[in-house]
MITOR-474572 format. One line per field, with one value per residue (C-alpha): residue number from 1; y, z, x; residue in three letters. Coordinates in pm, 1 decimal. Layout:
num c(NUM_...)
north c(Y_...)
up c(Z_...)
east c(X_...)
residuo c(ALA_...)
! end
This chain:
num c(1_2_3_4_5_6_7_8_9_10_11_12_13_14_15_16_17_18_19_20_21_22_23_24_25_26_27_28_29_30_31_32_33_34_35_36_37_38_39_40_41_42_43_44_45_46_47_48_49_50_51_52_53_54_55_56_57_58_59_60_61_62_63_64_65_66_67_68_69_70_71_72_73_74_75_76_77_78_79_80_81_82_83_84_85_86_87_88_89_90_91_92_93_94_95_96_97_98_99_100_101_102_103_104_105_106_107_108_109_110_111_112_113_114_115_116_117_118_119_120_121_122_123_124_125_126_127_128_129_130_131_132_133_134_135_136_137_138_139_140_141_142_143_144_145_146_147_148_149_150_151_152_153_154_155_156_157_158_159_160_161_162_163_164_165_166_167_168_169_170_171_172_173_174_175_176_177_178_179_180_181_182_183_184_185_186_187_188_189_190_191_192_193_194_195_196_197_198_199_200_201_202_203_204_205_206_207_208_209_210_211_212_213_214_215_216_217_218_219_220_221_222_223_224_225_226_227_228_229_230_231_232_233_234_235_236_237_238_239_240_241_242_243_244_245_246_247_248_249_250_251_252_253_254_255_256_257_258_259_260_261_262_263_264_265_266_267_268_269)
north c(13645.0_13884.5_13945.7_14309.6_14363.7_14701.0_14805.1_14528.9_14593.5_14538.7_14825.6_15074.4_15068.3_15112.9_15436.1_15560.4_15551.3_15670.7_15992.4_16020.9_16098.5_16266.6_16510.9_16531.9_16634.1_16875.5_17028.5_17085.3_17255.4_17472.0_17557.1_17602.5_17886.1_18058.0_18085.5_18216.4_17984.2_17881.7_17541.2_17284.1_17018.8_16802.9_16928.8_16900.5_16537.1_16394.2_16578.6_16371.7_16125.9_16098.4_16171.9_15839.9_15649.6_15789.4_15662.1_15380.9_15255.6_15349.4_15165.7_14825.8_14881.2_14908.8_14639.4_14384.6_14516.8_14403.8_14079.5_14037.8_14147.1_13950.0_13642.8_13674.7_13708.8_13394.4_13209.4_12985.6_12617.0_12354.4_12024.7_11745.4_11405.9_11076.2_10758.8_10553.0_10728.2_10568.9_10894.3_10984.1_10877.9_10951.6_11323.5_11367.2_11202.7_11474.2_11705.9_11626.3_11619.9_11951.2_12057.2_12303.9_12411.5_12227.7_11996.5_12026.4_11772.1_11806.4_11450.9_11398.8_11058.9_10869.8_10496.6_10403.7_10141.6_9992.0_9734.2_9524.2_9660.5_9352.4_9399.1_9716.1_9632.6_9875.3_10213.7_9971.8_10045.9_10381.5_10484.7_10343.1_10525.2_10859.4_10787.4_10695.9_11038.9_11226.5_11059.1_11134.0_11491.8_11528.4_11309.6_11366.4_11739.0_11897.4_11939.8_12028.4_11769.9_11788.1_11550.2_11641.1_11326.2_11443.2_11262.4_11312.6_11295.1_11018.4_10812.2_10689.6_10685.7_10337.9_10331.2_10600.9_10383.9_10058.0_9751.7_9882.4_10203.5_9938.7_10177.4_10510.2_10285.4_10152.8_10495.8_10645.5_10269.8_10421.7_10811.8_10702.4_10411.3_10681.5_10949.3_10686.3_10659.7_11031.9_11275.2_11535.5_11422.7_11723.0_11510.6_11626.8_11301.7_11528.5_11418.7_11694.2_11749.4_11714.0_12058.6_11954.6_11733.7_11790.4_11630.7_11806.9_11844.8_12191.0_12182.0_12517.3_12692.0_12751.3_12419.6_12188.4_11803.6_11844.8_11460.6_11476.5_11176.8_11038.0_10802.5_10450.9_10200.8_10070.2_10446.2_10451.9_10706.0_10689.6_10923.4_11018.2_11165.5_11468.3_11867.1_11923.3_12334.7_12529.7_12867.1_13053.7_13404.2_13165.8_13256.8_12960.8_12768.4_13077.3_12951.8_12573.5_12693.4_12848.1_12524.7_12395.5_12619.4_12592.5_12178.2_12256.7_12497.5_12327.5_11999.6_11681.3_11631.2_11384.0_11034.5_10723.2_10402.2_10330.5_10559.2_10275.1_9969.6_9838.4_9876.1_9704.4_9418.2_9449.9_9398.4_9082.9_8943.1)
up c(9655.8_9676.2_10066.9_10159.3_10344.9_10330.7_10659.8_10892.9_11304.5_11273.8_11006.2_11151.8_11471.2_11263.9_11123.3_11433.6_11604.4_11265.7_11296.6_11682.1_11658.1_11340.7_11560.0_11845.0_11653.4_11425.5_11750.1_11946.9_11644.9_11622.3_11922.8_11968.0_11669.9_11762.5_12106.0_11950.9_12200.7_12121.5_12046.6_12307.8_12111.4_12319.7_12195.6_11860.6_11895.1_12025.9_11748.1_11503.3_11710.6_11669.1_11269.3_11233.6_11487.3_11241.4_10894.8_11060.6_11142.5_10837.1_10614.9_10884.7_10769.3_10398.0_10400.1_10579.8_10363.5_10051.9_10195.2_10238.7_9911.0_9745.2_9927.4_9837.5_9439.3_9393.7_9637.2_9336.1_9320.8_9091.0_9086.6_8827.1_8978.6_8722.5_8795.8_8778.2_9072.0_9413.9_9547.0_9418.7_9712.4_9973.6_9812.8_9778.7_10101.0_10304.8_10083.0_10231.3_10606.6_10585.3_10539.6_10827.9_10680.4_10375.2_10087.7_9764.5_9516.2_9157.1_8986.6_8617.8_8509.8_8300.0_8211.0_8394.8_8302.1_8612.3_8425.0_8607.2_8924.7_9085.4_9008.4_9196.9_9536.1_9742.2_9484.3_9583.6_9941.0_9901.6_9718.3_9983.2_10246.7_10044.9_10043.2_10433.5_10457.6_10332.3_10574.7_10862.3_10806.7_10843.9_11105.2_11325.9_11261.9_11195.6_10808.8_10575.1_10272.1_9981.9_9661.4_9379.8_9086.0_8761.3_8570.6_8238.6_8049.3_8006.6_8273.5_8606.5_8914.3_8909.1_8496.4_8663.0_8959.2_8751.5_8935.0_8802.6_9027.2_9337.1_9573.7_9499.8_9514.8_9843.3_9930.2_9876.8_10033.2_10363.0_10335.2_10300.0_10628.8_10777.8_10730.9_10841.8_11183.7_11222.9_11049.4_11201.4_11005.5_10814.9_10473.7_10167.2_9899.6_9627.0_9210.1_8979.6_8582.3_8419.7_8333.5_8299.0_8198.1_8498.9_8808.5_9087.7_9460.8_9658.9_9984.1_10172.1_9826.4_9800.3_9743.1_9451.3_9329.4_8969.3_8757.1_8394.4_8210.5_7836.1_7612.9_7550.8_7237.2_7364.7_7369.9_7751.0_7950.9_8183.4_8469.7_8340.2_8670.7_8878.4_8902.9_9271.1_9268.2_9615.4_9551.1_9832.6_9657.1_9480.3_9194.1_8982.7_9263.1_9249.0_8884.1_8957.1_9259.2_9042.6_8870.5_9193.1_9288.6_8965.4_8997.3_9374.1_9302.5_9034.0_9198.1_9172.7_9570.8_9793.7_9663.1_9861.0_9840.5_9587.2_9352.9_9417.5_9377.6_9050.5_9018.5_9367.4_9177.2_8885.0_9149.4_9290.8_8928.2)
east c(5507.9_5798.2_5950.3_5941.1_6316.1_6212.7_6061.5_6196.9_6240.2_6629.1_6584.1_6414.5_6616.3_6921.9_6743.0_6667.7_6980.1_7137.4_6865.4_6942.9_7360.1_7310.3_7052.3_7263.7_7600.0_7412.3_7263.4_7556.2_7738.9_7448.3_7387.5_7777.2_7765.3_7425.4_7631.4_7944.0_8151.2_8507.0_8523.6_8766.3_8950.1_8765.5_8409.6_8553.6_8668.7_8381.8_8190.4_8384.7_8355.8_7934.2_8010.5_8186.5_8015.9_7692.4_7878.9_7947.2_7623.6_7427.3_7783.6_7664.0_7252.0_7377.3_7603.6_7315.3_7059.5_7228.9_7341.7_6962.5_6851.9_7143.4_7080.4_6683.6_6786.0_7045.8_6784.4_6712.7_6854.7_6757.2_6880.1_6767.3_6770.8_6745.3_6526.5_6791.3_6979.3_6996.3_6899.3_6572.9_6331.4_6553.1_6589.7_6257.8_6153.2_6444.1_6248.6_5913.8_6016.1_6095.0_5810.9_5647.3_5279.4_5156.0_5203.7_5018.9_5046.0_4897.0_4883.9_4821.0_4671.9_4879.4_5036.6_5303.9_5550.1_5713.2_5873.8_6169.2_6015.6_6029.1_6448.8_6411.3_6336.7_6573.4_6380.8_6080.0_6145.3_6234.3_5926.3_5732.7_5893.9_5838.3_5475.9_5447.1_5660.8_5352.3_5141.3_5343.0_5404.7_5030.3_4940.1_5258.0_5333.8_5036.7_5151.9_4879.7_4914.4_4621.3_4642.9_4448.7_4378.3_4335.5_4082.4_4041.5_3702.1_3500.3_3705.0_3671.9_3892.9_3904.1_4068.6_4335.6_4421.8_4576.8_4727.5_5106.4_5070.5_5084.1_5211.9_5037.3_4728.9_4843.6_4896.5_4572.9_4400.4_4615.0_4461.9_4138.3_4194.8_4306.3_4050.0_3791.4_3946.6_4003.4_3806.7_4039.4_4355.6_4533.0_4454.5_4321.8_4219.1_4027.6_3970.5_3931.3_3910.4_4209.7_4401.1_4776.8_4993.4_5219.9_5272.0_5407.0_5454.9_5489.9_5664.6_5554.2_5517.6_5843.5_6018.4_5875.8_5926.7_5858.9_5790.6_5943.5_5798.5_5898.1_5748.6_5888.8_5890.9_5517.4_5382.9_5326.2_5417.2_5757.3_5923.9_6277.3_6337.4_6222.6_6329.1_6383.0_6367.8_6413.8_6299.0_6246.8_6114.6_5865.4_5941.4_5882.8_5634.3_5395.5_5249.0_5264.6_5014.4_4798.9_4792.8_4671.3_4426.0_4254.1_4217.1_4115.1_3875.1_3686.2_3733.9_3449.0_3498.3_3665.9_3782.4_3639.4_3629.9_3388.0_3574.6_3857.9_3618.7_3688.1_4061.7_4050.2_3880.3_4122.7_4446.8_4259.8_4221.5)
residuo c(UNK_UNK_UNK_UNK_UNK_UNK_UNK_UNK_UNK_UNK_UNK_UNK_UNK_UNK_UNK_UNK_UNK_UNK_UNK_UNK_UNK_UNK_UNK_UNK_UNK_UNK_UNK_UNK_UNK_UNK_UNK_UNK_UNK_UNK_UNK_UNK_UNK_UNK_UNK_UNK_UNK_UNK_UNK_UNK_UNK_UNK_UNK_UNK_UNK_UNK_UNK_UNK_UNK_UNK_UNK_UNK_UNK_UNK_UNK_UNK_UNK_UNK_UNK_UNK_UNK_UNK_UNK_UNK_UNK_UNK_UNK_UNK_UNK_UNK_UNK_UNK_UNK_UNK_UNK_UNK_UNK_UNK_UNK_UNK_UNK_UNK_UNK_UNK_UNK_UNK_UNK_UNK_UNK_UNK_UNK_UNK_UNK_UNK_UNK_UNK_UNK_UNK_UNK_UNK_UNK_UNK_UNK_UNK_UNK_UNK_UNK_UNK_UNK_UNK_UNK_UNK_UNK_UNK_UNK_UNK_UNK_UNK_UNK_UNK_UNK_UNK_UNK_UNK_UNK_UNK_UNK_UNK_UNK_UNK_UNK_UNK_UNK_UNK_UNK_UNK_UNK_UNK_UNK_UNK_UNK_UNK_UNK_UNK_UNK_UNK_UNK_UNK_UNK_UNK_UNK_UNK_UNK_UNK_UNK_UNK_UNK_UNK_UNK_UNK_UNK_UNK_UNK_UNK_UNK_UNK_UNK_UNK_UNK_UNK_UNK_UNK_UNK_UNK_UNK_UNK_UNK_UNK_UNK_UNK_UNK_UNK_UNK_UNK_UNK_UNK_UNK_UNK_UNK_UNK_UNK_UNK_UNK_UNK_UNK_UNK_UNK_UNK_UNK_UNK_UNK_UNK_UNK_UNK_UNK_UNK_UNK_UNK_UNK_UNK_UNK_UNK_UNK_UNK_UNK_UNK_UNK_UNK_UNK_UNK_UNK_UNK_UNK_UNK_UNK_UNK_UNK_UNK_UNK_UNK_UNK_UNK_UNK_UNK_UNK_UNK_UNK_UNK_UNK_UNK_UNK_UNK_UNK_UNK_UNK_UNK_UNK_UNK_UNK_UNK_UNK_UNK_UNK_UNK_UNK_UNK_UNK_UNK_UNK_UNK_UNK_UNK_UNK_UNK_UNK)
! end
């Protein structure tokens, strides 16, 4: 949704004080004519006086109210950060601390290969960190954070939920721990049908984490990195949370434990 810069306070006082010296000059030259009274130099000084005092407030509300408008239209910044960059979970963690109201993440079921992760215990770490991020916006700063699981048809929650997504299972182990102790907790754990291909994370609607995934040699799905896109006039988040609302309102319900049972099993085999 747009921002309105049109009828802010700042503004309207600027108006008004614009309307008030313009109405005081105009009425002391008129009432000087209708009186037929000489002007002094002094009456006509401090007439021009109030004329540029008057330009010279409405040139300040002109000049702010473009800065506004032009700061609102090159809002936009996208950055594209690669998987094999040191950087990407602590980017995306800084992303999700700022966070001040919600955090609405859309995830699409799909293979991953996490091969060599065992190499890559520092993005290991980092990952992890990212995911105990989520938790802690919600349970220490009253951030509202909902995950939606796709599931496509025909499969369970326990197929999507496979031993090589160790941490987001972890993850979702430490929601649902949580949830048990304290059914107050600003945490949303919800599976739904599966409508994209996407997975995606929106930061107050207006900053988004967006996965890009490829295909390798074995024909399984792999992140090539992720689109981190600040866009304060939500420009592009507005249709990724239509996206959202359309798995949320036609979701299957909460996730629980028995949705987790078997792949449990499968990581103890």
């Amino acid at each position: 949704m747009k921002q309105n810069t049109n009828y802010s306070p700042f503004s309207n006082i600027l108006k008004s004080i614009i309307i008030l010296i313009v109405g005081a000059v105009i009425g002391t030259i008129v009432n000087s004519v209708f009186n037929k009274s000489d002007y002094s130099t002094f009456q006509i000084v401090l007439c021009l006086v109030f004329i540029c005092l008057a330009l010279m407030t409405y040139m300040i509300y002109e000049t702010l109210k473009n800065i506004i408008e032009l700061r609102n239209r090159v809002g936009i910044k996208i950055t594209f950060i690669d998987k094999t960059s040191q950087n990407l979970y602590k980017k995306t963690t800084k992303a999700v601390e700022s966070a001040t109201e919600s955090i609405l993440i859309l995830n699409s079921a799909h293979e991953s290969d996490v091969e060599n992760k065992n190499l890559e215990n520092e993005r290991d770490r980092d990952e992890k960190e990212y995911f105990q991020s989520l938790i802690s916006s919600a349970k220490h700063r009253g951030v509202s954070y909902i995950r939606i699981m796709q599931i496509p048809d025909g499969k369970a929650c326990s197929d999507i939920f496979k031993k090589k997504d160790k941490n987001l299972t972890d993850h979702i182990n430490e929601i649902l721990e949580l949830k048990n102790k304290n059914k107050n907790v600003n945490i949303g754990l919800l599976k739904a049908p599966m409508i994209s291909l996407t997975t995606f994370a929106l930061i107050d609607e207006s900053t988004m984490l967006w996965s890009v995934y490829e295909i390798n040699n074995q024909g399984i799905q792999k992140m090539r990195g992720i689109f981190l896109i600040e866009d304060p006039r939500r420009e592009i988040t507005q249709h990724f949370k239509t996206l959202f609302d359309n798995a949320f309102n036609n979701n299957y319900g909460s996730i629980t434990f028995n949705d987790l049972d078997t792949a449990c099993k499968d990581e103890k085999d």
